[in-house]
PANU-983451 format. One record per residue: residue in one letter; x, y, z of N, C-alpha, C in turn. Coordinates in steps of 0.2 Angstrom, whole numbers, plus 5000, padded with zeros to 4 digits. Example, Ala and Ser with C-alpha at 12.3 -4.5 7.8 and 13.67 -1.06 7.14 Angstrom:
A506649725039506249785039506649845039;S506449895035506849955036506450005039;
// end
This chain:
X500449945000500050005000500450065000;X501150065004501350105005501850124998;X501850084992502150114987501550144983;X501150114983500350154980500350224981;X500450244991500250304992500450364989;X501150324986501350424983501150454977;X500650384976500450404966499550424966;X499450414974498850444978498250504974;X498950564976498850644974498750634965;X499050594962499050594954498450574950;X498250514955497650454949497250524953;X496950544961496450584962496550644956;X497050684955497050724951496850694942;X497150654940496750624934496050604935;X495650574942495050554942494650644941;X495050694945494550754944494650814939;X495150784934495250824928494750784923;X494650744924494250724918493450734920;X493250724926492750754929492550844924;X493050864928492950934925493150964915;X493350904913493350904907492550894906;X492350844907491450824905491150874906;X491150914914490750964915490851014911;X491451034906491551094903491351064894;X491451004893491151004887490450994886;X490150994893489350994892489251074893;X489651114894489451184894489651224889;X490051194886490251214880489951224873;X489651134875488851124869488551164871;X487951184875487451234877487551304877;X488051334878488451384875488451414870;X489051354865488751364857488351374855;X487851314857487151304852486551364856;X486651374859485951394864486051474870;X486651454873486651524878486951594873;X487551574869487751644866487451674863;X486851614860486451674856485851704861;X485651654866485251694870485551764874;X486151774875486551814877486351874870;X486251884865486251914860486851964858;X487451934861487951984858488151934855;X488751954847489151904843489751884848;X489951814850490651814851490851784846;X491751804847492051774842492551704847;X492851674843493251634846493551644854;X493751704854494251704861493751734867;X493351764865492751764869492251684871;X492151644865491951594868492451554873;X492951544870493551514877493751564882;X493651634883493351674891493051614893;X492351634891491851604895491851534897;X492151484893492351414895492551424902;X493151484900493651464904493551494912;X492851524912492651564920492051494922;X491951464917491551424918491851374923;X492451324919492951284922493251334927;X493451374927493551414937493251414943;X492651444938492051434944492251344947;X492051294943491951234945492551194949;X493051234947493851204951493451254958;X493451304959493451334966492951324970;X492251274969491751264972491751194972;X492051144970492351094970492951084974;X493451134974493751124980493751154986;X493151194986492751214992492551174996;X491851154993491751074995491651024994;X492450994995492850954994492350884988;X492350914983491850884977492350834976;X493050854976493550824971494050764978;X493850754981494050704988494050644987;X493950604983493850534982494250504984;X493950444991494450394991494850425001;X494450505001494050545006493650535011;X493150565006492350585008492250515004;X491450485008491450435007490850485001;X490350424997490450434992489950464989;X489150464997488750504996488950584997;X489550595002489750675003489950694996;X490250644991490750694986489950694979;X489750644979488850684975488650724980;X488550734983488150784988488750864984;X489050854987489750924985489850934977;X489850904974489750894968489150924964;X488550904966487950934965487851004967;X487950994970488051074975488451114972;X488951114968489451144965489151154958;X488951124956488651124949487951174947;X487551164954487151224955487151274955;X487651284960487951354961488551394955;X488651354952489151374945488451394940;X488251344938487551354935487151404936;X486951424942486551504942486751534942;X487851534945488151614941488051604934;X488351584931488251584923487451594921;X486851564924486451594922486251684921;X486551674928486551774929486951804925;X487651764925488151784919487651814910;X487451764910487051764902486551814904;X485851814906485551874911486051954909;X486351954913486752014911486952034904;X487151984901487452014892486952004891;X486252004889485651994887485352054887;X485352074895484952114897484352104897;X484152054899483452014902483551954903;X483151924908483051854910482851814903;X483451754902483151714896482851654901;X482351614894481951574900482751504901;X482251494907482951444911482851374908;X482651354902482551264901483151224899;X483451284896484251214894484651224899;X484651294905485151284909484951204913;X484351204915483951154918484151084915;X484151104908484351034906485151004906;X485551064904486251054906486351034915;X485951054919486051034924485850954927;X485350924923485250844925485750804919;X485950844913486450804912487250784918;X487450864919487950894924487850824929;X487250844934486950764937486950704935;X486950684930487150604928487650604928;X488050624925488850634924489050624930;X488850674933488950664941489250614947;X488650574943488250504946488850464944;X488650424939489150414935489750394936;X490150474936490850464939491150464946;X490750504952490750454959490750384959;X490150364957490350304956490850234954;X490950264948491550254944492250274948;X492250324952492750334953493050294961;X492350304966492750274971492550204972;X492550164968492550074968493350074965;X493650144960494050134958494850144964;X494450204970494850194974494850154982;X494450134978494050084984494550004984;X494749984977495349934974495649954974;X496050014972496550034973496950034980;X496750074984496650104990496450064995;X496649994998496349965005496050005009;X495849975014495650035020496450015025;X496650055026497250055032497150015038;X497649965040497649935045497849955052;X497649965057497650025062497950005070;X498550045073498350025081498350085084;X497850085088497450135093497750135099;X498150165102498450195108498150245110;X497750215117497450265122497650255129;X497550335128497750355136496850335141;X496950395148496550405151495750415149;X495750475144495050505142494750455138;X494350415140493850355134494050365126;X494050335123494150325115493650315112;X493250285117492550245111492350265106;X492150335108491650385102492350385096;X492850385098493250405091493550325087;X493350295091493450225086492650215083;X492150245086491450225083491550265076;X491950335080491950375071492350345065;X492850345068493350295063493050205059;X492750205064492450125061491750125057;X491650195057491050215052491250225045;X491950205044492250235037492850175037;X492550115037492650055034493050045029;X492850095024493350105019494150135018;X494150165027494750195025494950165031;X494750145035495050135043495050075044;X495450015048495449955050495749955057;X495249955061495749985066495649905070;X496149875070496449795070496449795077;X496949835083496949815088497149885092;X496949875098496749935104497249935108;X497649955111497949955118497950025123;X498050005129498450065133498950075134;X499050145137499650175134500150155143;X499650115146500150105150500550025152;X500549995143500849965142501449975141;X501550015141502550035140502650055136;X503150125135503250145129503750075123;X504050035127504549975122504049935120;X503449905123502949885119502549915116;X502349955118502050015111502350015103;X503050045107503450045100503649995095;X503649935098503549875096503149845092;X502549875094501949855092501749895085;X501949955085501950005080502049965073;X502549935074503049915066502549865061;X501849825065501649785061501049805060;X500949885059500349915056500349965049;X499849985046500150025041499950105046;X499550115051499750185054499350175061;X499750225066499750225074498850305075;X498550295078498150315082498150305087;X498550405091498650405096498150465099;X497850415104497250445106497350475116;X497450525117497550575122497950525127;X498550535124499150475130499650565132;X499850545139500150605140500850605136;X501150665137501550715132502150695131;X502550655133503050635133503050555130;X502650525130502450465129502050465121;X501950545120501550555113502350575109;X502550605112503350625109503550565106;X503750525111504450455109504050435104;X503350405105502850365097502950415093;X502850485091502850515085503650525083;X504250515086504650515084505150415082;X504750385085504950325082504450315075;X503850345074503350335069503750375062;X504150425065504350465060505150445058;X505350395062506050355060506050305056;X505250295056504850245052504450225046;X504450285046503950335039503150275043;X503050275047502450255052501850315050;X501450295046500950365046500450365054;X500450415059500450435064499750475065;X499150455067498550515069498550545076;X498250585076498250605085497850665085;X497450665094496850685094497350735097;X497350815096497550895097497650885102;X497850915107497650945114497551025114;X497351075118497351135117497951155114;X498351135118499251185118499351155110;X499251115107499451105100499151145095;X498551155098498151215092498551275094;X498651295099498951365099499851355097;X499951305097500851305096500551315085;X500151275087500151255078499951345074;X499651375077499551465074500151495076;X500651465081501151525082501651535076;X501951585078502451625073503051585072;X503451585068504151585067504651625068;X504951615071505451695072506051665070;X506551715064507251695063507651745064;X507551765069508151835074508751795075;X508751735079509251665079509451625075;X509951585079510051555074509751475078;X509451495083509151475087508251435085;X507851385082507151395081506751435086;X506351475085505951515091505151525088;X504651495092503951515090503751545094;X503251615091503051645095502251655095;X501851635100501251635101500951715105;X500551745098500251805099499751785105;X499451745103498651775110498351805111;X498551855105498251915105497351905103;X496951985102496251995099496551995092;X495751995090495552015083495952065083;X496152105075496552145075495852215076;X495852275077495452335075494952325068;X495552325063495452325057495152265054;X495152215055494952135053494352155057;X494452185066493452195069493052245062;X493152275061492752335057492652305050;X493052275047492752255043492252175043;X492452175048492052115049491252135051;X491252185056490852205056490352255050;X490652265047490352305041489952235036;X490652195036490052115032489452095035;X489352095039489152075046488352115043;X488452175046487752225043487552225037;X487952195031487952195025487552115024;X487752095024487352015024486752005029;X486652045034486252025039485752065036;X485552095035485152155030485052125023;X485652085019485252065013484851995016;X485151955021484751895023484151905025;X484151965029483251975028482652015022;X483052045019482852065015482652005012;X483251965009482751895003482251855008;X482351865014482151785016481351795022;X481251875020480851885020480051865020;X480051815015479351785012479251715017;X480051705016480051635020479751635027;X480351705032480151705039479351725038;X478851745035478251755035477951685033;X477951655029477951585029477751525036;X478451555037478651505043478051515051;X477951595051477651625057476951605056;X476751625049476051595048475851515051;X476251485048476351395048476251385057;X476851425060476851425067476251445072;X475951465069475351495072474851435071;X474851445065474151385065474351325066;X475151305067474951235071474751235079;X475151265082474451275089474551335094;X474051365087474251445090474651495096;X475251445098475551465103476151545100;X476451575103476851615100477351595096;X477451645089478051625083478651625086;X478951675091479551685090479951685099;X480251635102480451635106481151695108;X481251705113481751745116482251705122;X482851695121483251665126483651695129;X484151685134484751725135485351665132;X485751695131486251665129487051725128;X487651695130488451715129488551745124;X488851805122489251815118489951835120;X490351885117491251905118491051935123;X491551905129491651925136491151895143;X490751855139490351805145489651885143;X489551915140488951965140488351945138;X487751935140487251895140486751925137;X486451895131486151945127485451895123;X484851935123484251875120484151845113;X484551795112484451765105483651765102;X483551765097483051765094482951715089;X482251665089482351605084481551595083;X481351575078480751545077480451475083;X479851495086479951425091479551355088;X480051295088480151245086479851215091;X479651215096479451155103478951205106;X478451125108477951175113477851225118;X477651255120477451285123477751295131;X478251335136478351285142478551205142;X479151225134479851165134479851115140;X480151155145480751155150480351185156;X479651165158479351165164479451165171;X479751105169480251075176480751125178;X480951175174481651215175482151175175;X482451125170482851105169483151085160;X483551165160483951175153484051115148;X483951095142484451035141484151055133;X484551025131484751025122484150965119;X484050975113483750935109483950865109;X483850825110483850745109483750735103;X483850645101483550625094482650605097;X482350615091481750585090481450645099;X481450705099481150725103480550745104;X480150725111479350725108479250815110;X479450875112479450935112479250965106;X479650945101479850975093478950965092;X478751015088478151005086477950995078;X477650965074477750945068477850985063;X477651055065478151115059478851145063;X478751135069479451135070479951085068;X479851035067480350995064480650985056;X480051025053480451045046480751115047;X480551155052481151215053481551205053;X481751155060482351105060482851105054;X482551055051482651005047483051085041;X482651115040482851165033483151245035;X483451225042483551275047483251335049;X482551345047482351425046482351425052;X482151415059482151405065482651455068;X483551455064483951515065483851575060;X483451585054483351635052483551735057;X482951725062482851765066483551785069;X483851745069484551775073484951825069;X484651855061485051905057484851985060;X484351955065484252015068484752045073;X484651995077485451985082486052005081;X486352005072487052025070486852085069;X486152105064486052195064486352235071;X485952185076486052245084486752235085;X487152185082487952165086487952145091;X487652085093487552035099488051975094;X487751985088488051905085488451955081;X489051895077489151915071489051835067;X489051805059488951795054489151735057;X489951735059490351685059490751685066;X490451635069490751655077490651565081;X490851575086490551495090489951495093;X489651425094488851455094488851485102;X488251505101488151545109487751495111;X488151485119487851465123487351465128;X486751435131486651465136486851485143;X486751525146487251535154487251455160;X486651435159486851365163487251345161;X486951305153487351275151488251255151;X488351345149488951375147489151365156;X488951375160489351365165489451295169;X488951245166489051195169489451155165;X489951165157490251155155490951175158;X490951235159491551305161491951245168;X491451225174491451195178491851145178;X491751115172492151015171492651055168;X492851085164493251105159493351185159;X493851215162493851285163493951315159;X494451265153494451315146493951335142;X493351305144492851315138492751395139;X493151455141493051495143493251555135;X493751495133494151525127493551555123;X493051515122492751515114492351595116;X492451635121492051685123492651755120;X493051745118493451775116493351835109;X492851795106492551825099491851825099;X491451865097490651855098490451785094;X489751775097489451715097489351715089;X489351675083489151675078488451645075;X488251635071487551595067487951545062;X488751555061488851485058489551485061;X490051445060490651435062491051405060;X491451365065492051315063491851245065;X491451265074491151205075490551175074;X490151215070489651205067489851175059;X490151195056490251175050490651115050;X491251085055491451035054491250985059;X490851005065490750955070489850975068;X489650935075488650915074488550955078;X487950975081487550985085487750945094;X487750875093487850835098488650825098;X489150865096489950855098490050865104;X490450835106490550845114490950915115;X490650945119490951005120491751025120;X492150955123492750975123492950975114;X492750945111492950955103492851015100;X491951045103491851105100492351145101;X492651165107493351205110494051185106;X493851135104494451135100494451185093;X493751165089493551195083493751255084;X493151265090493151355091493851385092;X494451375094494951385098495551415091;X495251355086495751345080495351395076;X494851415078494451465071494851545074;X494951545081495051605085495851635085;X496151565083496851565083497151575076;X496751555071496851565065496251585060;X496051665065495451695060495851745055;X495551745049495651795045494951805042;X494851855035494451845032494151805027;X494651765025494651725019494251665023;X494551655029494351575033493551625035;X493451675036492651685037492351645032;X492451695026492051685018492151605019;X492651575018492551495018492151455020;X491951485029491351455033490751455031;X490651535026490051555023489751505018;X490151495015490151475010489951375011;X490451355016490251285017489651285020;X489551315024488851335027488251315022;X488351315016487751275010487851225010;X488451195011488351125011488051095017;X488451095022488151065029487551085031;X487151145027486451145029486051085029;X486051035022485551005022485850955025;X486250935026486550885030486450855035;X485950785036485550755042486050755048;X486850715046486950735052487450785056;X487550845055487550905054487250915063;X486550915060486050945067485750875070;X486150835070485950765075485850785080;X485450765085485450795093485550745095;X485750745105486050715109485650645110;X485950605114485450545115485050565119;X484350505120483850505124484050505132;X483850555135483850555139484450615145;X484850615139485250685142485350745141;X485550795146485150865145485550895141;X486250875141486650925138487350865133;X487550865128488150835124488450825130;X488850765128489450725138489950765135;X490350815141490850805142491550775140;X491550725140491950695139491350605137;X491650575131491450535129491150475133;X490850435134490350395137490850335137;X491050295143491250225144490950175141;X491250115141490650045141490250045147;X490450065151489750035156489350085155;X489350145155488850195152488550205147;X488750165142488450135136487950085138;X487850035143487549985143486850005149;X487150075150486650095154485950115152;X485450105155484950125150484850175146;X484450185141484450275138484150315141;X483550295144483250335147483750365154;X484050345155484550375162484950435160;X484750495163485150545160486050545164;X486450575160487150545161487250615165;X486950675161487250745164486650775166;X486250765170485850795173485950855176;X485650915174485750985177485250975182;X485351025189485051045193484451105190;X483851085193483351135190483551215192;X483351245187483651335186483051365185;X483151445185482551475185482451485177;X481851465175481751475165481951565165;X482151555158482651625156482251655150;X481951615148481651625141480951635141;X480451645133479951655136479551575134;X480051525129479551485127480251425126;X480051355126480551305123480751305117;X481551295115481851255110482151205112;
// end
């Protein structure tokens, strides 16, 4: 396998040049035959190769946005999913594209039709592609070194990708570093799952004496060593970790995005939020729009605003707790709001007043946020930046991720924010929308995502027994989420 891996990067890139060849010579037919002349200007030759050629642009930057071109990756519903998405989205700029040189709307049937071609093609070559890297490419034979903190949840996630992971055999890390290391040489890579510091040192340096390919779960201090500086004043290596805020100038223009989107998101979405309020009424005429308290920059506690999804006096009992799977709260049009998110809609309101911005880690509630703070002090970090409506742990983690992981997202979004990584959350942020599990909610039974991941005995415990049961609290709000 290990002579295979270096030719990896190259059949992936032949698998996704030829992809985007199909996708550019069906755009080229409809073009010729159909769109330049709906365009009603004459091009000439170098003009039609522009237009290929913003076409084939578009589709490389929105493919490898969302990671359309991953095979062998993403397993194989993610890269149709990204791929379709991408073909959408290229497809109605160029429809606006054509729109524009026309100067009126031409009717949309061959884009429509270029598009289910686009789609089969689609189809087609996913498929073709990853059986191809599916023979190619074994799934990798695996050993698992863990420390202290449970591992389950991260071998249930890795063993959910059969394709690429075989994770052979498990040990602790308090088998000794000379049998560990021992143990390394008869796999094709080490999974070192939160073993302390010095003991993670010697395995990544025997893994790397070894060309041993090497995973491991962050700690904080790695996110923040991995954003530090380089400094070459010596001749000495020296990294230097800012820790610093957002810059002045990165707030204000952020801020300035921030009222700009937040204004055109109400502006379009308009017809929907009225939609949604009607809908919400007549299912049982209780109130449309819930009010909470919830965190933003500096622990400052401010009323989130959302469309309400759950009955009426949620949370009775005076006891906070997060969304479950299959929750009987959720009311039958709340759970398409859910589902299609309009539910956060109302929080564009939020970033108008500057409570929210766009892109930030989710706000918390104050219980919650303090019963977490409690078990884990650092969660204190992600208060560093305002609370956002989309982010990093939103985009890459679920709804149900354990806190400590969200802190990690949040930490690495905080440590290495710029602009460009905003626009990129934005941006993914249409992919993970429709994505089931995306917005998975917690198990049955529990008030808030574990802490730290669930042991085997705790696994075997009932569902109905809650694991993190909060103390009842005085309700904050005016209605359940």
């Amino acid at each position: 396998m290990q002579k295979m891996e270096q030719y990896k990067r190259f059949i992936r890139f032949c698998t996704s040049a030829s992809l985007l060849a199909l996708e550019a010579l069906i755009y080229w037919y409809f073009w010729k035959n159909y769109f330049s002349v709906a365009a009603g200007t004459p091009f000439y030759r170098r003009g039609d190769w522009l237009m290929l050629a913003v076409y084939a642009i578009l589709l490389m930057f929105f493919s490898k946005m969302y990671g359309g071109f991953r095979v062998g990756y993403f397993q194989k519903g993610n890269i149709l999913f990204s791929q379709i998405l991408t073909v959408l989205m290229v497809n109605i700029i160029s429809y606006l594209q054509t729109a524009l040189l026309a100067k009126h709307f031409p009717g949309p049937q061959y884009f429509l039709v270029m598009s289910v071609l686009d789609a089969v093609v689609i189809i087609l070559w996913t498929f073709i592609a990853d059986a191809w890297f599916q023979r190619m490419f074994p799934p990798r034979k695996m050993l698992l070194i863990y420390g202290n903190r449970p591992s389950l949840i991260l071998m249930d996630k890795m063993n959910e990708r059969k394709d690429r992971y075989e994770i052979v055999k498990t040990v602790h890390v308090d088998a000794g570093i000379d049998r560990l290391t021992a143990m390394c040489d008869g796999y094709d890579a080490v999974i070192i799952c939160d073993v302390p510091s010095e003991t993670r040192n010697n395995l990544l340096k025997y893994c790397f004496a070894r060309s041993i390919r090497a995973y491991m779960t962050p700690k904080l201090s790695d996110i923040l060593i991995r954003s530090a500086e380089e400094i070459h004043l010596f001749d000495t290596p020296l990294l230097l970790a800012r820790n610093s805020e957002i810059s002045i100038e990165q707030l204000a223009i952020k801020r300035i995005i921030d009222i700009l989107l937040s204004l055109l998101g109400i502006v379009v979405l308009s017809p929907v939020m009225l939609v949604a309020a009607v809908a919400i009424k007549c299912c049982d005429a209780g109130p449309v729009m819930f009010r909470q308290e919830r965190l933003t920059i500096g622990g400052r506690p401010y009323m989130i605003f959302k469309f309400r999804s759950m009955i009426v006096d949620a949370e009775k009992d005076g006891i906070p707790r997060m969304t479950t799977e299959h929750d009987s709260r959720i009311t039958p049009v709340g759970a398409w709001l859910r589902k299609l998110r309009i539910d956060e809609i109302p929080q564009l309101f939020n970033i108008l007043l500057g409570d929210m911005s766009v892109v930030g880690p989710r706000p918390e509630r104050p219980e919650i946020f303090d019963f977490y703070s409690k078990n884990m002090p650092e969660f204190d970090y992600r208060l560093k930046v305002k609370a956002g409506l989309t982010g990093y742990a939103q985009v890459y983690g679920k709804y149900n991720t354990t806190p400590y992981d969200k802190l990690k997202m949040d930490l690495n979004y905080i440590q290495n924010y710029s602009l460009r990584l905003d626009m990129k959350l934005i941006l993914l942020t249409f992919k993970v929308l429709f994505m089931k599990d995306s917005s998975q909610g917690i198990a049955q039974g529990e008030t808030t995502a574990p802490i730290t991941p669930p042991t085997r005995s705790e696994r075997k415990k009932d569902e109905g027994a809650a694991r993190w049961e909060m103390p009842p609290m005085k309700w904050r709000g005016k209605a359940g989420k």
